[in-house]
C-alpha positions in Angstrom: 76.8 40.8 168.8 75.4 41.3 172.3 72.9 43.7 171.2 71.6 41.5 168.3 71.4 38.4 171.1 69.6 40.2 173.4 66.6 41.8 171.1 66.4 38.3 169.6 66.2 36.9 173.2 63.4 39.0 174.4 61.3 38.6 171.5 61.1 34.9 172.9 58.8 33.8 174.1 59.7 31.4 176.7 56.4 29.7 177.5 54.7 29.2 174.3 51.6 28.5 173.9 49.3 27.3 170.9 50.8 26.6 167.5 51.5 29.9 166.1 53.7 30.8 169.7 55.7 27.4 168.7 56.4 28.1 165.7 57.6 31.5 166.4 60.1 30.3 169.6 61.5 27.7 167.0 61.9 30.3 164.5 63.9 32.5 167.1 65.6 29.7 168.4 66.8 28.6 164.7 67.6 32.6 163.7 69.7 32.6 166.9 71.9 29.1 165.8 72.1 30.8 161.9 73.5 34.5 163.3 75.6 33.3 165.9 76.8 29.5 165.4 77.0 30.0 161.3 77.0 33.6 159.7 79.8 34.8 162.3 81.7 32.2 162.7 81.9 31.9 158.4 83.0 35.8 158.6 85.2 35.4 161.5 86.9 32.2 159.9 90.1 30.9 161.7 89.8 34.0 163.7 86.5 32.6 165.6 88.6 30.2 167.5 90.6 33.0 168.6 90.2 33.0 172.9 88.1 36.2 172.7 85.7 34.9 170.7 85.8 31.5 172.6 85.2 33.2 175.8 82.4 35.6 174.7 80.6 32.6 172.8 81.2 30.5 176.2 79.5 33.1 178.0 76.2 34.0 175.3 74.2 31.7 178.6 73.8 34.7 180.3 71.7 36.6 177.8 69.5 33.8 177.8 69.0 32.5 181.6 68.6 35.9 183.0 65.4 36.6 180.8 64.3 33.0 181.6 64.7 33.4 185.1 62.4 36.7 185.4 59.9 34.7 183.4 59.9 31.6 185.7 60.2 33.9 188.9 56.9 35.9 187.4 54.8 32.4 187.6 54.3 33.4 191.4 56.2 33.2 194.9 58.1 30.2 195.0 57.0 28.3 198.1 60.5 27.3 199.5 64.0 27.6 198.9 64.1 24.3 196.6 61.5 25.4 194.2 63.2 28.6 193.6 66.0 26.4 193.1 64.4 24.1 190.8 63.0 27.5 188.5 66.8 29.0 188.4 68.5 25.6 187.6 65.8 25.6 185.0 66.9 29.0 183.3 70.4 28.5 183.6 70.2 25.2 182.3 68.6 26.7 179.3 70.6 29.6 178.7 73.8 27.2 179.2 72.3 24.8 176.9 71.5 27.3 174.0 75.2 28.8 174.8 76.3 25.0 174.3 74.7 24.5 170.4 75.4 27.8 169.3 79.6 27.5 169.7 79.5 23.7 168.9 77.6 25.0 165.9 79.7 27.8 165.7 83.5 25.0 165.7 81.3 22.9 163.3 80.7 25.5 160.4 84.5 27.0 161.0 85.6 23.1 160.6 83.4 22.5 157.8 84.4 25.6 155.9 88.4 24.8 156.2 88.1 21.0 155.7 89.6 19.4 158.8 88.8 19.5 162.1 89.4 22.6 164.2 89.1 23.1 167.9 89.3 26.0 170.2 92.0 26.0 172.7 91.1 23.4 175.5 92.3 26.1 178.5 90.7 28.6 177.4 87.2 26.8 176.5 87.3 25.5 180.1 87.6 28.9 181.7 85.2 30.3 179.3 82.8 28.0 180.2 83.2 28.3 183.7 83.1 31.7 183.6 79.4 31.5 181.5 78.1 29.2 183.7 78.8 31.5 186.9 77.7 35.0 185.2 74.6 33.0 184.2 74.0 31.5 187.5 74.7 34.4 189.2 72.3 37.1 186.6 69.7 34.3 187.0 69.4 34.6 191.3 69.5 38.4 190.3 66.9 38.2 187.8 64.6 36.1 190.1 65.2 37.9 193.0 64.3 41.4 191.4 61.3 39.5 189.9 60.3 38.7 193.4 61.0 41.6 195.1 59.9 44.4 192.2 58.4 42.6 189.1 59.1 40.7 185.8 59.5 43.8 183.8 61.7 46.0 186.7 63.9 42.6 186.3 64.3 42.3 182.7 64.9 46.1 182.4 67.4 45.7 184.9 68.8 43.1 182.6 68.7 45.1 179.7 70.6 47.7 181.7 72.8 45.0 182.6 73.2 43.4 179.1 74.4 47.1 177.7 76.8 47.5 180.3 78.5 44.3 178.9 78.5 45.5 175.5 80.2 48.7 176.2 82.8 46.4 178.5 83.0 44.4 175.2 83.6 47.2 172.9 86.3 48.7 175.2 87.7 45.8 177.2 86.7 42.7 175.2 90.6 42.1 174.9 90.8 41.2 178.5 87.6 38.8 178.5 90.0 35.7 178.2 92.9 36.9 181.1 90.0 37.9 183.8 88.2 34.9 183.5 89.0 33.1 186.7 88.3 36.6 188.2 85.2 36.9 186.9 84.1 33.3 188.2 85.5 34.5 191.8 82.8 37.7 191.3 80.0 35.4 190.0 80.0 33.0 192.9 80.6 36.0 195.4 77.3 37.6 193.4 75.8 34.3 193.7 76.2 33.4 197.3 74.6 37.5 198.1 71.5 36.7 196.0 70.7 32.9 197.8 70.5 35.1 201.0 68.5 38.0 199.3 66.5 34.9 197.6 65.6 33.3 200.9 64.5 36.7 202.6 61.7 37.3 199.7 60.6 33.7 200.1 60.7 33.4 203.9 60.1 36.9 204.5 60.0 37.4 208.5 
């Protein structure tokens, strides 16, 4: 699932520009919502409200912030603190956003398919998607800084790197996602906090 998400990811392209570009992010976008938010979920049935699915979907913002975040890092040093700011809240929003459709999508088809209304478990959604939006906020500093400091393409290969890692924790751990949640919020914001000081060193560099 992972490995799918991120090949469609970087084939993005995140600024398009002219009509053909348009039509081509849309297109991605759209194949993204069908994989992930219909054909899964229709193959995973009752079992994609399952809390290991819940979680993984609640965290999908990460493959998509960190890629945005090198791109909007690569348009030049930011000039202070608040623009490079402004260009991460940007990515994350978008990666958190696209996250968002994709598992409403994803409760929608499930719903549809069995005739009533289904939802996840509340708990679980909540530390899901707290969890998602700290992994993304944190991968997005990371991704920006190593734009900054190396380039766009060191950062998203670094992110690639990154991604693969996941997938094999997946594969081999993916049980766990939903118990080490909260713990993996704890790491994020920890991450987080390390990369706003590495941030502000490559934008105020002494």
């Amino acid at each position: 699932m992972l490995a799918v998400a991120a090949k469609l990811v970087y084939d993005i392209p995140l600024v398009p520009c002219g009509t053909e570009l348009r039509l081509r992010t849309i297109t991605l976008h759209l194949t993204l919502i069908a994989i992930f938010g219909v054909f899964l979920p229709l193959r995973k049935g009752l079992g994609f409200l399952e809390p290991i699915m819940i979680t993984a979907y609640a965290c999908l913002g990460v493959l998509f912030a960190a890629p945005a975040a090198a791109n909007a890092f690569s348009k030049g040093r930011p000039q202070s603190m608040r623009e490079a700011g402004v260009r991460a809240a940007k990515a994350i929003g978008y990666g958190e956003g696209l996250a968002l459709l994709i598992l409403v999508a994803g409760v929608v088809t499930v719903s549809v398919a069995h005739g009533r209304a289904l939802l996840p478990e509340l708990d679980v959604l909540a530390e899901g998607a707290l969890l998602g939006l700290a992994a993304s906020t944190a991968l997005a500093l990371f991704s920006g800084w190593m734009t900054l400091r190396f380039s766009g393409a060191a950062a998203r290969m670094g992110m690639r790197v990154i991604f693969i890692g996941f997938l094999v924790l997946f594969v081999f751990q993916g049980g766990r996602l939903p118990e080490i949640a909260l713990r993996g919020v704890e790491l994020s914001v920890a991450l987080s906090a390390l990369m706003v000081i590495l941030l502000r060193r490559e934008v105020h560099p002494k």
